[in-house]
MDTraj code that builds the backbone (N, CA, C; nanometers):
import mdtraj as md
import numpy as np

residues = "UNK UNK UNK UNK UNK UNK UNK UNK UNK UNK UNK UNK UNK UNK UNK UNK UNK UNK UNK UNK UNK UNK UNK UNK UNK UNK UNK UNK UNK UNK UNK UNK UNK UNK UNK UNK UNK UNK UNK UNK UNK UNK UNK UNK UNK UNK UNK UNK UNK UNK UNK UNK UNK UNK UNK UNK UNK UNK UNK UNK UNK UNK UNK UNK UNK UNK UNK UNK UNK UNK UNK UNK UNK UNK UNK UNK UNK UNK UNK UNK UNK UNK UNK UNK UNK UNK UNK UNK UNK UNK UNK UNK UNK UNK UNK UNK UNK UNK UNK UNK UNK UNK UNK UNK UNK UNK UNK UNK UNK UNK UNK UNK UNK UNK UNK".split()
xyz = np.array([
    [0.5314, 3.7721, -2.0956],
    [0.4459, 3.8689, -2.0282],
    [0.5304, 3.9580, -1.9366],
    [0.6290, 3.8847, -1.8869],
    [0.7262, 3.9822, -1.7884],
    [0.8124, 4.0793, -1.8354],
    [0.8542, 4.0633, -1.9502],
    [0.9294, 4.1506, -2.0542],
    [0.8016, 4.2535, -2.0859],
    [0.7094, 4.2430, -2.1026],
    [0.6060, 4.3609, -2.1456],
    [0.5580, 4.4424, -2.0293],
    [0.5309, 4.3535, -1.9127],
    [0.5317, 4.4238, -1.7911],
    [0.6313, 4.5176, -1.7391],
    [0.7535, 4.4675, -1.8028],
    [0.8457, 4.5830, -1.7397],
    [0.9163, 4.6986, -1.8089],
    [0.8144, 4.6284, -1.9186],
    [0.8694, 4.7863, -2.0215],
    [0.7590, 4.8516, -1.9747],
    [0.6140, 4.8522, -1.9376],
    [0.4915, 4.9234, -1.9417],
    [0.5051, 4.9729, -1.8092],
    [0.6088, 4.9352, -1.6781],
    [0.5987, 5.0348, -1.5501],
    [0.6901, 5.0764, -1.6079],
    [0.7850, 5.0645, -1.6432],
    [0.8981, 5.1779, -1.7187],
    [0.8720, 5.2931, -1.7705],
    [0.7563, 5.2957, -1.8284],
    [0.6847, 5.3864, -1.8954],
    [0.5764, 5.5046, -1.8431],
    [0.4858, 5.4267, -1.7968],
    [0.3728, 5.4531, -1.7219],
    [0.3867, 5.4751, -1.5718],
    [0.3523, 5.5902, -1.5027],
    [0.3341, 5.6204, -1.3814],
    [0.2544, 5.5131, -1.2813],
    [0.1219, 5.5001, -1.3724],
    [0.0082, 5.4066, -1.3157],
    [0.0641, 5.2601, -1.2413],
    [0.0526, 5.1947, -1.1341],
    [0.0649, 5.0899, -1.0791],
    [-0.0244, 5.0109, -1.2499],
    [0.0499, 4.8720, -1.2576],
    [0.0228, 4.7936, -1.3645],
    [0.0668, 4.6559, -1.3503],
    [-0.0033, 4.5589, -1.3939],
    [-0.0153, 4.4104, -1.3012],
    [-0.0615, 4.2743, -1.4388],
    [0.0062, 4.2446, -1.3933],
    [-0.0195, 4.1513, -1.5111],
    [-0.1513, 4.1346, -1.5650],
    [-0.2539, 4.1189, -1.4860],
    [-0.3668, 4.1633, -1.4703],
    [-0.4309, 4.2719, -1.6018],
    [-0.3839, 4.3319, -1.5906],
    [-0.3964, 4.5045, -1.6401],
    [-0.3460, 4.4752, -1.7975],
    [-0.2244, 4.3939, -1.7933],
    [-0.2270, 4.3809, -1.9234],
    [-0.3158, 4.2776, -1.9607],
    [-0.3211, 4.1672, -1.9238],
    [-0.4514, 4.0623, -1.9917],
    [-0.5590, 4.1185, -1.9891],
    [-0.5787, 4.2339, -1.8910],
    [-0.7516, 4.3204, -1.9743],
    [-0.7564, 4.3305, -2.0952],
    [-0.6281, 4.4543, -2.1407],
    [-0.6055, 4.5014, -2.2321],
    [-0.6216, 4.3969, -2.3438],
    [-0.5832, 4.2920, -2.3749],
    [-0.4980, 4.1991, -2.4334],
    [-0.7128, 4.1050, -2.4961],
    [-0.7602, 4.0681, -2.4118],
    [-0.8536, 4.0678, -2.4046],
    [-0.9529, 4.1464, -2.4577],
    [-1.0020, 4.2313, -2.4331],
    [-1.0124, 4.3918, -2.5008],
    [-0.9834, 4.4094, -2.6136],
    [-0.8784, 4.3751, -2.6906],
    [-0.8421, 4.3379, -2.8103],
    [-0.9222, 4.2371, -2.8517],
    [-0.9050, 4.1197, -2.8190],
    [-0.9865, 4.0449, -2.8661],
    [-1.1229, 4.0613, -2.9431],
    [-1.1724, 4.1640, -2.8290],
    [-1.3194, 4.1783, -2.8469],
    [-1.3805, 4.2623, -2.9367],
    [-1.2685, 4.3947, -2.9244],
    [-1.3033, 4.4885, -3.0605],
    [-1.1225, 4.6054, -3.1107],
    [-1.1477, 4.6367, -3.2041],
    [-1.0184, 4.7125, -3.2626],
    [-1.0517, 4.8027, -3.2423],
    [-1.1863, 4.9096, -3.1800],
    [-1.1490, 5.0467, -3.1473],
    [-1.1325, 5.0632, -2.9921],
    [-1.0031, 5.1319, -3.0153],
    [-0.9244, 5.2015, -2.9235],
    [-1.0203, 5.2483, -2.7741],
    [-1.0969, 5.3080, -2.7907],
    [-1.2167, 5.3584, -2.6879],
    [-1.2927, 5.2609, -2.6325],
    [-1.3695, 5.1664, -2.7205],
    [-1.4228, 5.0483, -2.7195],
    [-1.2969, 4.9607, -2.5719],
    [-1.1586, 4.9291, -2.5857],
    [-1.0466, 4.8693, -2.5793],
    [-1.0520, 4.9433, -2.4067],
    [-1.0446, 5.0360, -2.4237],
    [-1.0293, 5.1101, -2.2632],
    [-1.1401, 5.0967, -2.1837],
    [-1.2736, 5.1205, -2.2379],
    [-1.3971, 5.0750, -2.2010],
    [-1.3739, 4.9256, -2.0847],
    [-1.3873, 4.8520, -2.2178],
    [-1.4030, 4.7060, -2.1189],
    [-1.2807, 4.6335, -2.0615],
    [-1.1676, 4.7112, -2.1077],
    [-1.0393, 4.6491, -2.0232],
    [-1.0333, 4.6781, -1.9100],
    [-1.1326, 4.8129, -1.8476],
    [-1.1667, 4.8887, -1.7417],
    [-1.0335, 4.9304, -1.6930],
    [-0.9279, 4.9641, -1.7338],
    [-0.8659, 5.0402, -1.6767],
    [-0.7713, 5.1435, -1.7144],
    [-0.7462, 5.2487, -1.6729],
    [-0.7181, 5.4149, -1.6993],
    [-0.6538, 5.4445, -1.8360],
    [-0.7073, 5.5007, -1.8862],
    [-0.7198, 5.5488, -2.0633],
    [-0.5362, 5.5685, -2.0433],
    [-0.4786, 5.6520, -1.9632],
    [-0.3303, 5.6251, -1.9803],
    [-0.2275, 5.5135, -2.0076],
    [-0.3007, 5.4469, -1.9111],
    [-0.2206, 5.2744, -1.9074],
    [-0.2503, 5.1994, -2.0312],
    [-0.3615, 5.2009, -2.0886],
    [-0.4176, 5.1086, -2.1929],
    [-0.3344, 5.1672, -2.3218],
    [-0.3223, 5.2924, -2.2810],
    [-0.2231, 5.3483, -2.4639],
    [-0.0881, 5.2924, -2.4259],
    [-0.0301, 5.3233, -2.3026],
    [0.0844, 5.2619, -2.2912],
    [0.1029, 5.1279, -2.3350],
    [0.0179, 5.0524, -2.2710],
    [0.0281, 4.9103, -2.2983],
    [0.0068, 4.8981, -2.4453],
    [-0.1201, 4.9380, -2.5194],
    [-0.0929, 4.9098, -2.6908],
    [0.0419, 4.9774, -2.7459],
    [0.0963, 5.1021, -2.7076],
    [0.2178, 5.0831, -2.7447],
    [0.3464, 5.0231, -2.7388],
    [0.3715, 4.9244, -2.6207],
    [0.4533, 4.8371, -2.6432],
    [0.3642, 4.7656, -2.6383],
    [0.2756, 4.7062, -2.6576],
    [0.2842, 4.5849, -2.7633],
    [0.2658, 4.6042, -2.9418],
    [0.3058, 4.7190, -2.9472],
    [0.3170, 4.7459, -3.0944],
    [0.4735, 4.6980, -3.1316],
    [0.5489, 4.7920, -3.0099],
    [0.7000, 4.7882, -3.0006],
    [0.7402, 4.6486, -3.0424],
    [0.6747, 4.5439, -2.9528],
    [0.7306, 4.4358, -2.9664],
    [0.6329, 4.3980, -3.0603],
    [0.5817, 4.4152, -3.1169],
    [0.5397, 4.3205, -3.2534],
    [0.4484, 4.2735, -3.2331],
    [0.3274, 4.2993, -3.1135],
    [0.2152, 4.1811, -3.0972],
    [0.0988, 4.2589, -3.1765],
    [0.0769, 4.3737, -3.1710],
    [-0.0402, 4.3908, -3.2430],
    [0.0235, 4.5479, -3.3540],
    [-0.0786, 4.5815, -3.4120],
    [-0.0948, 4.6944, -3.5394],
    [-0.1539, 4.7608, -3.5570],
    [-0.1062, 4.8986, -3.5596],
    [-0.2588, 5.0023, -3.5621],
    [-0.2448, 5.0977, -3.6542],
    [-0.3798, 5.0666, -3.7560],
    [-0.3746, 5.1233, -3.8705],
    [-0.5206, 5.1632, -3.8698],
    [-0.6555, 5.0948, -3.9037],
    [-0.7660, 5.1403, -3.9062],
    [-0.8708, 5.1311, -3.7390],
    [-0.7834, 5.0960, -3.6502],
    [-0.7915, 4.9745, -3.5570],
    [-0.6869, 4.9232, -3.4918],
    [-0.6584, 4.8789, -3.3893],
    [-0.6027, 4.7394, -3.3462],
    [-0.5864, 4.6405, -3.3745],
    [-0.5377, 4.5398, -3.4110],
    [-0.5280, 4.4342, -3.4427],
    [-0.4259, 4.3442, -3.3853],
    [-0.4277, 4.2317, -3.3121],
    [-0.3348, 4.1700, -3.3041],
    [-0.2582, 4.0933, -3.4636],
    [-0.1135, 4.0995, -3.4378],
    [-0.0484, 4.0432, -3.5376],
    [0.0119, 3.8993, -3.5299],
    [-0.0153, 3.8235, -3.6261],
    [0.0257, 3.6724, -3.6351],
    [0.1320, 3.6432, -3.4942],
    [0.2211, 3.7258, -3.4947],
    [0.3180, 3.6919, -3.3297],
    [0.1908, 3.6993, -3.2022],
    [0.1261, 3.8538, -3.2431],
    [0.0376, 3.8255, -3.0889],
    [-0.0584, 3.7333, -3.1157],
    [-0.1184, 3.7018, -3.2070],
    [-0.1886, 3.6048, -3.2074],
    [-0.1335, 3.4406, -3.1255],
    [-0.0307, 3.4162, -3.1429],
    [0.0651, 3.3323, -3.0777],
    [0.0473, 3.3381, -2.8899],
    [0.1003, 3.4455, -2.9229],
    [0.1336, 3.5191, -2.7557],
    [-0.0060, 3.5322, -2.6636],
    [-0.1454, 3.5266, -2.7272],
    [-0.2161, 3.5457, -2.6802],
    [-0.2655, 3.3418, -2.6185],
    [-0.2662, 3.3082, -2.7554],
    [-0.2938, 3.1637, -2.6988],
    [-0.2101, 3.0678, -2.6291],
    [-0.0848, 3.1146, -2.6163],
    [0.0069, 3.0656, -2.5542],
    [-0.0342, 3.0833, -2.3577],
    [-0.0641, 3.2266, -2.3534],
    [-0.0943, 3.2868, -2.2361],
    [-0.3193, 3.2153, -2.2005],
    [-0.3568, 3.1586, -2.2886],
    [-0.4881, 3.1510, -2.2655],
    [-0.5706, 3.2349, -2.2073],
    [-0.5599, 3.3738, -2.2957],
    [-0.6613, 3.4882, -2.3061],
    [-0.7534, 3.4603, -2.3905],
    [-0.9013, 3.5018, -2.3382],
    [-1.0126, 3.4841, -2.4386],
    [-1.0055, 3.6235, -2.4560],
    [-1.1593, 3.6385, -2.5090],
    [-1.2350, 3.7306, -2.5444],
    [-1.3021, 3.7733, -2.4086],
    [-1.2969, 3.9408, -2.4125],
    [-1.3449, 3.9765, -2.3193],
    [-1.5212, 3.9740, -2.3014],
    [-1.5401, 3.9307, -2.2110],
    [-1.7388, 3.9125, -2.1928],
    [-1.7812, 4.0675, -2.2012],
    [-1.8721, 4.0474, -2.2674],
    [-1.9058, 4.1798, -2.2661],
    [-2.1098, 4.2059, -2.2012],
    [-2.1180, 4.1130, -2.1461],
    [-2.2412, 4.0922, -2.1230],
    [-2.2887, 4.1884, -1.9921],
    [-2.4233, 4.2443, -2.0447],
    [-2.4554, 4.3442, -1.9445],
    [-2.6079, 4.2973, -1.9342],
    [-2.6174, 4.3399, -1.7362],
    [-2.7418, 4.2670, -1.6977],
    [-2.8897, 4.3086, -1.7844],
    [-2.9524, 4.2325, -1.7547],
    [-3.0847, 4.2703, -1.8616],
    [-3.1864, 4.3668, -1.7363],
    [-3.1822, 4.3365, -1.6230],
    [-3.2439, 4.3621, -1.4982],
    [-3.1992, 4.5610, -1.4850],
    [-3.0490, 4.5896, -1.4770],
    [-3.0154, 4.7014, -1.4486],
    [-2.9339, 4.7573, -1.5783],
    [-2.9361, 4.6789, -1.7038],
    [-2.9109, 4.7688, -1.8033],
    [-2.7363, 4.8095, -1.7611],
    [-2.6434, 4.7500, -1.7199],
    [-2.5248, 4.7640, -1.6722],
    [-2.4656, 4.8821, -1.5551],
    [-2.6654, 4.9397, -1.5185],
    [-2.6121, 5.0384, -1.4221],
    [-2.5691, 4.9851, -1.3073],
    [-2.5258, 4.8738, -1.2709],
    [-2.5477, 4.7862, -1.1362],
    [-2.6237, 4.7930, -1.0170],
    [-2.7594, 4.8133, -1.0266],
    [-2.8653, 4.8578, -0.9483],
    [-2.9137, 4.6773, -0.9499],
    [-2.9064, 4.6834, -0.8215],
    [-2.9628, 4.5302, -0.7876],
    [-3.0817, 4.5607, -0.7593],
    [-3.1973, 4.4246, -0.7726],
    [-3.3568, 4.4624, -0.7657],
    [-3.3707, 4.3932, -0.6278],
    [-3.2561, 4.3150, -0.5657],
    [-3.3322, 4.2488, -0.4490],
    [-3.3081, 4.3539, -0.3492],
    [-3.2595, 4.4562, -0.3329],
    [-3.3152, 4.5329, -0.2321],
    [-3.4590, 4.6316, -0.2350],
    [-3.5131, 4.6254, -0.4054],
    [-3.6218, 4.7057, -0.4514],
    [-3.6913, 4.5878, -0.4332],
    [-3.7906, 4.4387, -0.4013],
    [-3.8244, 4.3774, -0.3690],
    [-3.9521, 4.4064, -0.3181],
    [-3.9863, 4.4846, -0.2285],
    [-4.1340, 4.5134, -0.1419],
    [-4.2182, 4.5715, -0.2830],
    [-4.0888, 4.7023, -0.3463],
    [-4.1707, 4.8004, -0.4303],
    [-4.1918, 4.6918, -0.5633],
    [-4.1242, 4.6416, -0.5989],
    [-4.1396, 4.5385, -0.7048],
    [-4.2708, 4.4742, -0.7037],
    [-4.3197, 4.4112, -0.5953],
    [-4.4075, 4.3576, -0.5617],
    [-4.5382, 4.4140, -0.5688],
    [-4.5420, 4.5705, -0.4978],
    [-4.6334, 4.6834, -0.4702],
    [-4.6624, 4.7032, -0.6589],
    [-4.5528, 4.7229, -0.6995],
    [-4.5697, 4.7566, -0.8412],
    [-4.6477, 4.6387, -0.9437],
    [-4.6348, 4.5642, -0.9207],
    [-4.7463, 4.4639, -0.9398],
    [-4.8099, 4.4781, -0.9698],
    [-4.8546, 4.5134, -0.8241],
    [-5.0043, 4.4796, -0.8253],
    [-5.1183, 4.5863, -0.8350],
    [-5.0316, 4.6517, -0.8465],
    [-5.1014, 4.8435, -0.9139],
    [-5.0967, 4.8019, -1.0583],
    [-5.0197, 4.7660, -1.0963],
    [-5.0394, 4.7426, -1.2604],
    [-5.1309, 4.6155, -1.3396],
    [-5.1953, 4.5550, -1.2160],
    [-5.2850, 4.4090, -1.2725],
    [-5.3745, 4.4855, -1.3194],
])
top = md.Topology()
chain = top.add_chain()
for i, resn in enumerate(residues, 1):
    res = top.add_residue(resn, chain, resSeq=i)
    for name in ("N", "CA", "C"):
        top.add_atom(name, md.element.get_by_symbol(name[0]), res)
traj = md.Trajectory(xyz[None], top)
């Protein structure tokens, strides 16, 4: 991981953290498009190309229709114990992160207008 980390600040302007790559790495996991990959790795569409390109460099993944990790990253990933990134979004706010316990009174009010 430290060899990839220090090719990817080598590269990239962006502050980048080991962190940043196990999004990425993760993110993979979860889906092979590229957009999809920046989405839920949540972090800056610059850094995330950097990072899939060395890990192309070094051999961990392949991009042809998609992403893919390759038999080495496949290795590299379980070695490091990266899952799959969660992709679960609240059912309550629909992933806008609008919490209901401060809407609470109106929740209630709304009720009971609707019995």
């Amino acid at each position: 991981m430290e060899r990839i980390l220090e090719k990817v600040r080598a590269k990239s302007e962006i502050p980048v953290y080991d962190k940043s790559i196990e999004n990425v790495l993760s993110a993979i996991l979860t889906t092979n498009d590229f957009w999809k990959i920046v989405d839920l790795s949540e972090e800056p569409l610059p850094l995330v190309a950097d990072i899939i390109r060395i890990l192309e460099e070094e051999g961990l993944v392949k991009i042809s229709n998609g992403i893919e990790f390759t038999e080495k990253g496949n290795e590299f990933i379980k070695s490091y114990g990266i899952g799959a990134k969660d992709n679960s979004v609240c059912e309550c706010c629909e992933g806008r992160g609008v919490s209901l316990k401060n809407y609470q009174d109106l929740l209630e009010r709304f009720k009971e207008i609707v019995k």
